[in-house]
C-alpha positions as CSV (number, residue, x, y, z in Angstrom):
1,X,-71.0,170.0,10.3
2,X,-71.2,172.9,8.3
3,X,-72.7,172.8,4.4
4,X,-69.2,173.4,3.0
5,X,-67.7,170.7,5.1
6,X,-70.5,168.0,4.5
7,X,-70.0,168.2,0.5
8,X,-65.9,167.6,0.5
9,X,-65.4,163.9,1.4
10,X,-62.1,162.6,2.4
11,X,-59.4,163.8,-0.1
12,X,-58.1,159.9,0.4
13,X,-61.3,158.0,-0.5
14,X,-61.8,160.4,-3.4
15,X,-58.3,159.5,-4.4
16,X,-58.7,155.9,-4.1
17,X,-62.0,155.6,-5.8
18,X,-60.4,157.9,-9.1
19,X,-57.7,154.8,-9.1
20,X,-60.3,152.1,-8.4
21,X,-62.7,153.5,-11.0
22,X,-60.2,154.1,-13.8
23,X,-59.2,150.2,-13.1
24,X,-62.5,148.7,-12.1
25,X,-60.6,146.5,-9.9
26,X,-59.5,147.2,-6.4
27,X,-55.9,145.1,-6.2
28,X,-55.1,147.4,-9.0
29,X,-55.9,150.5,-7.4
30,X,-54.0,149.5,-4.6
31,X,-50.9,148.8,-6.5
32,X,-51.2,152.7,-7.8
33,X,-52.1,154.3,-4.7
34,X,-50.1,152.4,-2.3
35,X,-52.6,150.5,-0.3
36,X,-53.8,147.0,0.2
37,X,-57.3,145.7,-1.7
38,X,-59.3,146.1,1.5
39,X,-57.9,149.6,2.5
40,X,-59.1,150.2,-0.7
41,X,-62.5,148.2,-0.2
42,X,-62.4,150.3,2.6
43,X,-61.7,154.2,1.7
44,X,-64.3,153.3,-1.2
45,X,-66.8,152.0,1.6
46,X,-66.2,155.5,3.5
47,X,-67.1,157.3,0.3
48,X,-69.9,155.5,-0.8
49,X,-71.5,156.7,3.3
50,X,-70.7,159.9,2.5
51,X,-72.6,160.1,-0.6
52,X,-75.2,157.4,0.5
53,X,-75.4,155.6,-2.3
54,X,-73.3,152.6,-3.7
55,X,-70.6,153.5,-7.0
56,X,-69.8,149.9,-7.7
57,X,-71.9,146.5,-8.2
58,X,-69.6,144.0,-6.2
59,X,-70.5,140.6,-7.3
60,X,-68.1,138.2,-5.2
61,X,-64.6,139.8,-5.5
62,X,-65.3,141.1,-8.5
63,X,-66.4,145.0,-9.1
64,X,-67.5,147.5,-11.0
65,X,-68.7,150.9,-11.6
66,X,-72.2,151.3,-11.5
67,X,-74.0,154.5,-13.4
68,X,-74.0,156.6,-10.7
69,X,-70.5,155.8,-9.6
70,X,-69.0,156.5,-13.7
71,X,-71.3,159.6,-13.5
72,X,-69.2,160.6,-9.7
73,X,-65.8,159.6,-11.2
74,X,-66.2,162.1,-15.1
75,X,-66.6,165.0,-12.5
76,X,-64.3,164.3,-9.8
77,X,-61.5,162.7,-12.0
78,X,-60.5,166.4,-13.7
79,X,-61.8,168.3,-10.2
80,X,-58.7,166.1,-8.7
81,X,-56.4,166.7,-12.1
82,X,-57.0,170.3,-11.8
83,X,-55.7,170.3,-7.8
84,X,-52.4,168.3,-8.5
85,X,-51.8,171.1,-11.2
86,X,-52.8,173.7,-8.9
87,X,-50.3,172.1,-6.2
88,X,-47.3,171.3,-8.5
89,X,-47.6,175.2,-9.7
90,X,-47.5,176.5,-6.0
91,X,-44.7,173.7,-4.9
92,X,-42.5,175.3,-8.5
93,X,-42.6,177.9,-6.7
94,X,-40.0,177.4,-3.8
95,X,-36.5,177.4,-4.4
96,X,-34.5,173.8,-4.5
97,X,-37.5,172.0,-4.9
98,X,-37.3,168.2,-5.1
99,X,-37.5,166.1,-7.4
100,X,-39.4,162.5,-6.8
101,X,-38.1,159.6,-8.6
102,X,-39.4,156.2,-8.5
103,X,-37.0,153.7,-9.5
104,X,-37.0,149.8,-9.8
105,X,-35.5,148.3,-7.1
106,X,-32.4,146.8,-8.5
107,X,-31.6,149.7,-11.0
108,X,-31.8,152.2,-7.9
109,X,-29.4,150.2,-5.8
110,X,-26.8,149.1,-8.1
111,X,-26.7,151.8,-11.0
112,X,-28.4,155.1,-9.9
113,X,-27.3,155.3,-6.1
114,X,-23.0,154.9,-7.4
115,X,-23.8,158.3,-10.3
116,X,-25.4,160.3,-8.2
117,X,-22.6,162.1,-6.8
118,X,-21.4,163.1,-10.3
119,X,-25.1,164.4,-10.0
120,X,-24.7,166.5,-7.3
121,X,-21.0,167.9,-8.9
122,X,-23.0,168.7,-12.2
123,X,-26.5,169.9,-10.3
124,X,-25.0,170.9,-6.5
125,X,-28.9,172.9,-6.1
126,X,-30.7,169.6,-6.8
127,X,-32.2,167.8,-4.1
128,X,-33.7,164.1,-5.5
129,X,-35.8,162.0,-3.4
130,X,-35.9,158.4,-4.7
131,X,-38.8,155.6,-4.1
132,X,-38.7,151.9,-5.0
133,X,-41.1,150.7,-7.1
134,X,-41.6,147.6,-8.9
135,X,-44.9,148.2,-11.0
136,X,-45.7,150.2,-13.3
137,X,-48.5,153.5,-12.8
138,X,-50.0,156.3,-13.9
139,X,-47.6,159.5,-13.1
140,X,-51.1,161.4,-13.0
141,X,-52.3,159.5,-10.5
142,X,-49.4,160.3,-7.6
143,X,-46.6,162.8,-7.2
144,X,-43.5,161.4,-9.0
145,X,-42.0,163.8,-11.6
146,X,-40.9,160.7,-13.3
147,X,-40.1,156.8,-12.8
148,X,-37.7,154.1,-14.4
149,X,-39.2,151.4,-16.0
150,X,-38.0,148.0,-18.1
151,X,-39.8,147.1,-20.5
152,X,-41.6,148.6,-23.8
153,X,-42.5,152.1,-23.7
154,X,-46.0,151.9,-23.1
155,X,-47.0,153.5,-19.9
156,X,-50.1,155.9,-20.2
157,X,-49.6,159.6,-20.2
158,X,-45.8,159.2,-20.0
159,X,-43.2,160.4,-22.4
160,X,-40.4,157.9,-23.0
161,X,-36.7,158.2,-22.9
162,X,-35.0,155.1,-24.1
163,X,-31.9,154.5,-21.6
164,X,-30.0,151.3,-22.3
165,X,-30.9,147.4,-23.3
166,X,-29.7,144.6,-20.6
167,X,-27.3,142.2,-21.2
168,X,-28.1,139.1,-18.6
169,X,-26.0,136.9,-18.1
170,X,-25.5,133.1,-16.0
171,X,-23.6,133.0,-13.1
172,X,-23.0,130.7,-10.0
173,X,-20.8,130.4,-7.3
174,X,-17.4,128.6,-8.1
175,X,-18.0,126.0,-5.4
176,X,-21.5,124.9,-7.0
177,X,-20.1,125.0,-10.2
178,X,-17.4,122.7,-8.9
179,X,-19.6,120.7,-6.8
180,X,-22.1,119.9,-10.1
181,X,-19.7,119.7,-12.9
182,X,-20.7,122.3,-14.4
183,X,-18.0,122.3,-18.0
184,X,-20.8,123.2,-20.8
185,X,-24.8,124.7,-21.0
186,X,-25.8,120.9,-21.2
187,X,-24.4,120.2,-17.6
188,X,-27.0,122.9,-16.7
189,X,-29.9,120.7,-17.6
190,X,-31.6,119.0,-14.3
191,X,-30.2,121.3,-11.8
192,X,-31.4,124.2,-9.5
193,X,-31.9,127.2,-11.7
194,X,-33.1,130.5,-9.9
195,X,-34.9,133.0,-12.2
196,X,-36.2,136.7,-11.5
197,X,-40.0,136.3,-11.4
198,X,-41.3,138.6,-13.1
199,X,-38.5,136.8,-15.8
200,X,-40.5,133.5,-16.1
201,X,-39.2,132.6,-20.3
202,X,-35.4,133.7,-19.7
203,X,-34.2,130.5,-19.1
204,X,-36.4,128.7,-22.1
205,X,-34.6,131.6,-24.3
206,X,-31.1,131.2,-23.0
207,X,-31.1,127.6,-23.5
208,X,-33.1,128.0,-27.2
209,X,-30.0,130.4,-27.8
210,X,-27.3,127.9,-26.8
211,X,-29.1,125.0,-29.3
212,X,-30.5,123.5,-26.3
213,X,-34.0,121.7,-25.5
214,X,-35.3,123.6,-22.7
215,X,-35.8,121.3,-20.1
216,X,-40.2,120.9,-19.3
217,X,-39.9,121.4,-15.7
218,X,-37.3,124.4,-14.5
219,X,-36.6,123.9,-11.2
220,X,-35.4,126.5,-9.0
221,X,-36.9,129.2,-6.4
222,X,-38.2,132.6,-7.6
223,X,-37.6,136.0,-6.4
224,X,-38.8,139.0,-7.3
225,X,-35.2,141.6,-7.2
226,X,-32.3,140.7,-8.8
227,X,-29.9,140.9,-5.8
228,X,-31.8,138.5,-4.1
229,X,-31.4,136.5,-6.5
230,X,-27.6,136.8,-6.7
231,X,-27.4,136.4,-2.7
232,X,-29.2,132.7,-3.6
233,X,-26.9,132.4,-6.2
234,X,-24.0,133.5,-4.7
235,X,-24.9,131.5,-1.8
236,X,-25.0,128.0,-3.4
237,X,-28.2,128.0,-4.4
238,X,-28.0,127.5,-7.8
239,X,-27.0,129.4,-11.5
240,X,-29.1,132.2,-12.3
241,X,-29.4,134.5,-15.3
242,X,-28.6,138.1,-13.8
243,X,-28.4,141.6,-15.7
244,X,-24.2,141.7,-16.3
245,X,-24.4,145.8,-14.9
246,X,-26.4,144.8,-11.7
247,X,-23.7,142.1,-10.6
248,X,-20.0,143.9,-11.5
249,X,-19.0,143.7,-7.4
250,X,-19.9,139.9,-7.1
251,X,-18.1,139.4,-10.8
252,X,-14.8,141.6,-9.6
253,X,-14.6,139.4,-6.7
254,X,-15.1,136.3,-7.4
255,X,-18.1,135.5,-5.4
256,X,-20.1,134.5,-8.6
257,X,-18.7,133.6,-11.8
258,X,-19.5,133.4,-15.4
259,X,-19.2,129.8,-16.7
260,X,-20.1,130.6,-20.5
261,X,-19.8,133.5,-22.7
262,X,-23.8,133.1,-24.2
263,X,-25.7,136.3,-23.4
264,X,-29.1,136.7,-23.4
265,X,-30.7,140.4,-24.3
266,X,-34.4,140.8,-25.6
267,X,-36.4,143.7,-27.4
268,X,-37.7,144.9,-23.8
269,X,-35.3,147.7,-22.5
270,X,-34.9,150.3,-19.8
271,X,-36.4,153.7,-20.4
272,X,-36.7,157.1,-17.9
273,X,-40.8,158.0,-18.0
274,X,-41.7,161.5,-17.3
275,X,-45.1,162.9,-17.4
276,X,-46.6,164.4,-20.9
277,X,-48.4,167.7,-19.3
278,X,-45.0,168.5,-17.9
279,X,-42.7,168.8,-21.1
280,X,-41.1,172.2,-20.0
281,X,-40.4,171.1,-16.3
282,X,-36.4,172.7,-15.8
283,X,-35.2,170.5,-13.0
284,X,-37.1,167.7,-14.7
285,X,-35.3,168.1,-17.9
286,X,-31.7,168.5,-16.4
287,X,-32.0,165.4,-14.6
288,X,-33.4,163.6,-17.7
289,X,-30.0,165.1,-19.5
290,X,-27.4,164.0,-16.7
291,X,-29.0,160.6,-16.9
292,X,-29.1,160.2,-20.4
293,X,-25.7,160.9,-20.6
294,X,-24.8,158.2,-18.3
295,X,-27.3,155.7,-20.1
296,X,-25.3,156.7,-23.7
297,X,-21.9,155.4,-21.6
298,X,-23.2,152.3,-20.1
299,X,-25.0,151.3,-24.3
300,X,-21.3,151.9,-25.3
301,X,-19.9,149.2,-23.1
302,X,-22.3,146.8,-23.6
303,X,-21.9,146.9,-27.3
304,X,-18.0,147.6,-27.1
């Protein structure tokens, strides 16, 4: 192996151990780069024989950076930073070039995928690419130009564009409704009540709002997307508490109903991230515009 060869490890395990040092934990790292914790025990292994020399103290399944691994990681970290510059100058550079978008899974399927040929009327050059993703992560730390998130705007690096609130909703299928009596919230108390997981309070809060004692024990399976959770629902499972935009199909026909008019909406909210050392990006900032625009519509008709 030639001298130049022997002193540039794997671009991967470099990449991996940036994530896993900027987390100190390697589940973390996985969720940013895309891999599992022992592919990531694993390109950090590779590294570490590369370099000879261990870069984190492991102490059961717990880690962290050691001196000489924090001193590897304040080198490599901008060495890396500088190349994704370098590369996102030279990709700029060809014409049509395509925008990555990671969206939440839900979001993508049931309010980006129908606007997107008004997107293509407005923007007929653009070519989007769109990944599912249900975590957030650092846009420096992978190639998205930007990502949808729910929640508060708090992702590092990222600037925030505040898109629209939720308005969620309960819903069932008629026959389960019919089945269980269902006439008021109260009748609600003791039954099967399916919840979004990463949504673990909404039901405390929606009874809270209806003047209800929130029953101790809520009992019902969790799922982790939304239209899972209105398949259960719509499948006898139970009620659930859905977003009102991600269910208009089952609502229009008939397949899930709403039994009561109490909403429940929170201070957390849906917002476009884009990344902060990119602020002059044009196809960036056209498709921040067209979305924006369609955000402003779907706030009017959830206040309206």
């Amino acid at each position: 192996m030639s001298e130049s060869r022997r002193l540039l490890p794997p671009m991967s395990a470099l990449n991996t151990f940036v994530a896993a040092a900027r987390y100190d934990s390697f589940s973390r790292a996985g969720e940013q780069v895309g891999l599992t914790q022992s592919a990531v025990s694993r390109q950090v292994a590779i590294l570490e024989d590369w370099l000879q020399t261990p870069l984190f103290d492991r102490r059961g399944r717990r880690v962290s950076l050691n001196s000489a691994g924090q001193a590897y990681a304040d080198q490599i970290r901008p060495a890396l930073d500088r190349v994704r510059a370098a590369t996102e100058r030279a990709l700029r550079h060809r014409e049509g070039r395509e925008l990555l978008i990671a969206t939440l899974p839900s979001f993508g399927m049931r309010w980006l995928a129908p606007r997107l040929p008004e997107l293509t009327l407005r923007h007929p050059g653009m070519t989007v690419s769109f990944s599912l993703r249900s975590l957030p992560f650092d846009l420096r730390d992978e190639t998205f130009d930007a990502a949808v998130h729910f929640g508060q705007p708090d992702w590092p690096n990222g600037s925030h564009l505040f898109l629209f609130r939720e308005e969620a909703i309960v819903v069932a299928a008629p026959d389960w409704l019919a089945a269980h009596r269902v006439a008021s919230p109260e009748d609600l108390v003791g039954l099967p009540l399916l919840s979004q997981s990463s949504r673990s309070t909404a039901w405390s809060r929606w009874f809270a709002s209806c003047g209800i004692a929130c029953p101790e024990t809520i009992v019902g399976a969790k799922f982790e997307q939304f239209l899972m959770l209105a398949q259960a629902a719509a499948a006898g499972a139970g009620a659930a508490l859905i977003p009102r935009f991600l269910i208009e199909p089952e609502i229009k026909s008939g397949t899930l109903v709403q039994p009561f008019a109490q909403t429940l909406s929170s201070d957390d909210a849906y917002y476009l991230v884009t990344r902060l050392d990119r602020p002059d990006d044009v196809s960036v900032n056209m498709f921040r515009d067209w979305i924006a625009d369609h955000a402003e519509i779907e706030a009017s008709s959830l206040t309206s």
